[in-house]
C-alpha positions in Angstrom: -6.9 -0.2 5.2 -8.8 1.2 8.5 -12.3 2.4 7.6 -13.1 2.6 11.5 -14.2 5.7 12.4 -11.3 5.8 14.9 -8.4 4.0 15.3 -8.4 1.4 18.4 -5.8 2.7 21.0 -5.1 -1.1 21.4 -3.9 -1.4 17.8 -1.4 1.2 18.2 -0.3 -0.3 22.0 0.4 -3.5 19.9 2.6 -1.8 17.7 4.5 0.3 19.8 4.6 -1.8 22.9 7.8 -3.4 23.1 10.0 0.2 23.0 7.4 1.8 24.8 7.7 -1.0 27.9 11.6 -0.7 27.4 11.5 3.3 27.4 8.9 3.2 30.5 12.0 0.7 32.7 14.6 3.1 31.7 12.7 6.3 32.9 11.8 4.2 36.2 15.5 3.5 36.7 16.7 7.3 36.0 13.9 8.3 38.3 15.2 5.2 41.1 19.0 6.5 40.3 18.1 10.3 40.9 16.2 10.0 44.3 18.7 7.3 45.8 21.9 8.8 44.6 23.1 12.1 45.5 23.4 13.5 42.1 21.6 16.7 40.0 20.1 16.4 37.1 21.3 18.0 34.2 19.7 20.6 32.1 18.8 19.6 28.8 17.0 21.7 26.2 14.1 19.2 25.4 12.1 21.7 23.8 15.1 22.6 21.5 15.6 18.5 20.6 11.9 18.2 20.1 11.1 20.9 17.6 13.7 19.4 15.8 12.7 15.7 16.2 9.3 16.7 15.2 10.7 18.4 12.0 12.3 15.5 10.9 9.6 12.9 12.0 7.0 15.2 10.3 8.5 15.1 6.7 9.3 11.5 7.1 6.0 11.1 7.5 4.5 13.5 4.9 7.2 11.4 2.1 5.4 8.0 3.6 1.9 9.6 2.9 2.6 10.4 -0.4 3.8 7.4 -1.2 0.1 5.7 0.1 -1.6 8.3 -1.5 0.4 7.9 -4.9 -0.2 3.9 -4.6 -4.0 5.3 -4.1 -3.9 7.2 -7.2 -2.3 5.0 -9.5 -5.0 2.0 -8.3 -7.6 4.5 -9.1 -6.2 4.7 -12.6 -5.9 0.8 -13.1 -9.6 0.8 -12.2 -10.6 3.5 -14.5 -9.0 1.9 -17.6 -10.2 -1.4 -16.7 -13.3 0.1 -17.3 -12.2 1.9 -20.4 -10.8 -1.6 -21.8 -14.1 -3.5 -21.0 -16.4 -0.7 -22.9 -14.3 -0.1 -25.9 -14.0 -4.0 -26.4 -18.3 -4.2 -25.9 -18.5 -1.5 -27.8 -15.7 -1.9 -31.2 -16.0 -5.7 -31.6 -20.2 -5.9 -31.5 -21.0 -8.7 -33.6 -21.3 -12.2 -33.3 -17.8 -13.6 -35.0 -15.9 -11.6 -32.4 -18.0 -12.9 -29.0 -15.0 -15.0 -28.3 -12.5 -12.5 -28.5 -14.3 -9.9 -26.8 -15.0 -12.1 -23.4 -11.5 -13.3 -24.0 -10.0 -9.2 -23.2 -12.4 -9.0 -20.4 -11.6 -12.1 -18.9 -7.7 -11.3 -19.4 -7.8 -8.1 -17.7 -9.6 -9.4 -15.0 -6.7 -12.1 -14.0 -4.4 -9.2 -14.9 -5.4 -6.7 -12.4 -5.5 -9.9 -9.6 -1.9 -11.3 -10.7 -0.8 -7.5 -10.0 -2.3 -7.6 -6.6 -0.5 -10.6 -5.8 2.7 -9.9 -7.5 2.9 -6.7 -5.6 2.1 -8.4 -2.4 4.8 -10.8 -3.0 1.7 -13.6 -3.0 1.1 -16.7 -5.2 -0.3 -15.6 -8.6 -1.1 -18.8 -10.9 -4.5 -19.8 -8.6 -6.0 -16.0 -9.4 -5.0 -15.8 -12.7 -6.4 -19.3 -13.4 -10.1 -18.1 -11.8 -10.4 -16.4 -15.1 -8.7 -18.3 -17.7 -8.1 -22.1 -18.7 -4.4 -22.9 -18.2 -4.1 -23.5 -22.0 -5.0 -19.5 -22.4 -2.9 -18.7 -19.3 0.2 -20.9 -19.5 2.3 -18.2 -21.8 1.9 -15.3 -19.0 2.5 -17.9 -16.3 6.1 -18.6 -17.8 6.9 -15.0 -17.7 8.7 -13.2 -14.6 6.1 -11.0 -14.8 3.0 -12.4 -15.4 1.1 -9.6 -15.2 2.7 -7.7 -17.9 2.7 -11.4 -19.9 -0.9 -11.1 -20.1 -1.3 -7.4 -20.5 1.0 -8.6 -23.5 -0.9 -11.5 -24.1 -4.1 -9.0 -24.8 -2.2 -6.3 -27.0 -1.2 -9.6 -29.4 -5.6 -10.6 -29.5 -6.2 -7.0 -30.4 -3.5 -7.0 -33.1 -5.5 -10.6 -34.1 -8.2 -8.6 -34.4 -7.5 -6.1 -36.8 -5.3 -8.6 -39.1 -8.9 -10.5 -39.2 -10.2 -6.9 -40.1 -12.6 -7.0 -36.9 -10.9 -3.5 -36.4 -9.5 -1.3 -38.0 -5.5 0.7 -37.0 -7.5 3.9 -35.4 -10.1 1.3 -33.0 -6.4 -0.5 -32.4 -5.3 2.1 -31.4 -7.4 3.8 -29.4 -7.4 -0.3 -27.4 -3.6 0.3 -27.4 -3.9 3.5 -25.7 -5.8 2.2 -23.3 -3.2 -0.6 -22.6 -0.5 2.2 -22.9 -2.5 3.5 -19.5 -2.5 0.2 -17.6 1.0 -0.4 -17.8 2.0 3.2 -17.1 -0.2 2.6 -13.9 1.6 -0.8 -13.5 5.1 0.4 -13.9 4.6 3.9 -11.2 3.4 0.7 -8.8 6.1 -1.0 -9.3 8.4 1.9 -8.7 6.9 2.5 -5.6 7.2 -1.7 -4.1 11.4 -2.0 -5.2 11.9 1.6 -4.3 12.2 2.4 -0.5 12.8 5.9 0.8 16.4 6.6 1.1 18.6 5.6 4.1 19.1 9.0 5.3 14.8 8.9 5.6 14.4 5.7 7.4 17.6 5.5 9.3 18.4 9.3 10.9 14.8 10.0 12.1 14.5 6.3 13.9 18.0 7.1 15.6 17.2 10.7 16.8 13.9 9.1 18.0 15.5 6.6 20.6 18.0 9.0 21.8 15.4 11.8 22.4 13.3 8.9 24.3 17.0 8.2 26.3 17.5 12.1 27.1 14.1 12.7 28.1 13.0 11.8 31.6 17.2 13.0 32.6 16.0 16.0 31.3 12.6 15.8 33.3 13.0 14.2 36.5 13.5 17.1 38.5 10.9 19.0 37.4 8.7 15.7 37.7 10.1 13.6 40.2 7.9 10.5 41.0 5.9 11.8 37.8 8.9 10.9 35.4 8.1 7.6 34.3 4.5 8.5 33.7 5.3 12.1 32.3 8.3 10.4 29.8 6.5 7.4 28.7 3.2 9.4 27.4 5.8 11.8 25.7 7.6 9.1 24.2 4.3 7.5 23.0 4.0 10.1 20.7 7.0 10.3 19.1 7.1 6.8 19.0 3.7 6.6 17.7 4.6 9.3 14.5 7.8 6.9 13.6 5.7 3.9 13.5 3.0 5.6 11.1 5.7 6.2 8.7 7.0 2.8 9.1 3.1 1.8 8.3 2.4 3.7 5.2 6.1 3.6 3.5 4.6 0.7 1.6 1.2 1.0 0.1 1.1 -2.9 -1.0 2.8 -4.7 2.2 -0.8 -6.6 2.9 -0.8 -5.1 5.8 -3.5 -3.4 7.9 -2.6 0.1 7.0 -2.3 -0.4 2.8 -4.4 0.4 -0.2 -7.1 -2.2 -0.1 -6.1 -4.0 -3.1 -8.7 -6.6 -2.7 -11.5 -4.3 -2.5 -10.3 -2.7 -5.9 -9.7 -5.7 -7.7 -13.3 -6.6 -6.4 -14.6 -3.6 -7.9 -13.1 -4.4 -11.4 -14.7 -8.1 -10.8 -18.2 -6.8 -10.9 -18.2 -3.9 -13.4 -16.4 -6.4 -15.6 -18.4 -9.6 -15.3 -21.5 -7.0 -15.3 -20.1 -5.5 -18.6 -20.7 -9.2 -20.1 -23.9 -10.1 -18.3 -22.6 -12.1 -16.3 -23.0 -12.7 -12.5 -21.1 -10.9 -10.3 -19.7 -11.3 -6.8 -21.1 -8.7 -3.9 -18.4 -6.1 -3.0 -15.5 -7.0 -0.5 -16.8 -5.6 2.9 -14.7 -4.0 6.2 -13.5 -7.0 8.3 -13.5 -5.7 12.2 -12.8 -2.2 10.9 -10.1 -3.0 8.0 -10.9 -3.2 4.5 -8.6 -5.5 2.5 
């Protein structure tokens, strides 16, 4: 994520470049063809195509924000009940028989919350989940498809172990179930938003009225412009161009890209109030690298 007060102009250059250099040759050659050959110009109504254009670009990218903002939400949630998990496990199994079993949860959810990162930036999970557990304790989840929900599973069987050893009773289960019940609702709205892109119709029809607006527009201005066109087209292009790419860049809140939800960060933050939750030494918070926070 960008934490820079501003965004560098030469960040969006580099994304936009390439159409941008091809839509700048085209409006040099329209403006080349128009002056050499005898020919007029034909009307368009630009401002007509625009408003348009700019309706559809501006809802594509409202439904791209949402979908950050959601991914935002739901990371918020993970952290909060991480939390939740780490108190109610300090705080229901306080006595010396159940030391084990209490580190145990903590340490699970913390290699739970990194193999979700991973999983959801289509990274390698078994060297995070192993930072937290031997392979012995991690081996069951690691056979799973989804890992992360094997050891989110993997807790909800060391609580049940818990109250069979009558550590707990079924009301402190399941209060720690509810709590679990809350992760993997936050898990599975994450996971509906990584396999699920906007439709075709969103990502395919605004794109395509973008181009051809950026074809139609310096015919449309090159007599009111003349030698200006290429200069006058290209900076009008950049903008529309510019919107469509922003939608492109926030579609998908867990890409690992420059523009997502700082996954990283978060899971840092669950790092140290969890390892502080067992006295344990923490690592300092993830800070901004040249402006992004990962």
């Amino acid at each position: 994520m960008i934490v820079s007060p501003a965004p560098r102009f030469s960040r969006l250059l580099h994304e936009v470049w390439r159409p941008l250099a091809i839509l700048f040759v085209w409006d040099v050659a329209v403006t080349i063809v128009y002056f050499v050959l005898p020919f007029r110009a034909p009307s368009l109504p630009l401002t007509l195509f625009g408003s348009a254009l700019a309706l559809f670009l501006g809802f594509r990218s409202n439904s791209a924000y949402q979908r950050w903002w959601e991914g935002r939400v739901l990371w918020g949630a993970m952290i909060n009940a991480s939390r939740s998990l780490s108190r109610q496990a300090r705080n229901f199994l306080n006595f010396p028989e159940a030391h084990d079993l209490r580190r145990t949860i903590v340490l699970r959810q913390l290699a739970y919350v990194n193999a979700l990162r991973c999983q959801l930036r289509r990274q390698p999970v078994d060297g995070e989940v192993l930072r937290f557990l031997s392979k012995g304790e991690a081996e069951p989840a690691l056979a799973r498809v989804n890992i992360a929900n094997g050891l989110l599973d993997g807790t909800g069987r060391r609580i049940d172990d818990a109250r069979r050893r009558g550590w707990i009773d079924t009301i402190l289960q399941s209060r720690l179930e509810a709590t679990l019940v809350d992760i993997a609702n936050a898990q599975g709205g994450m996971e509906r938003l990584k396999n699920t892109p906007l439709p075709t119709q969103y990502r395919f029809m605004p794109t395509l009225f973008a181009h051809v607006f950026c074809v139609l527009l310096p015919i449309g201005l090159v007599e009111s412009l003349g030698f200006a066109t290429p200069l006058g087209s290209t900076v009008a292009g950049l903008m529309f161009l510019a919107v469509l790419r922003i939608g492109d860049d926030l579609v998908d809140p867990f890409s690992n890209t420059v523009h997502d939800v700082p996954l990283s960060a978060m899971c840092r933050t669950i790092e140290i109030d969890l390892l502080q939750s067992l006295g344990d030494e923490a690592p300092a918070p993830l800070a901004p690298e040249r402006g992004i926070l990962w």
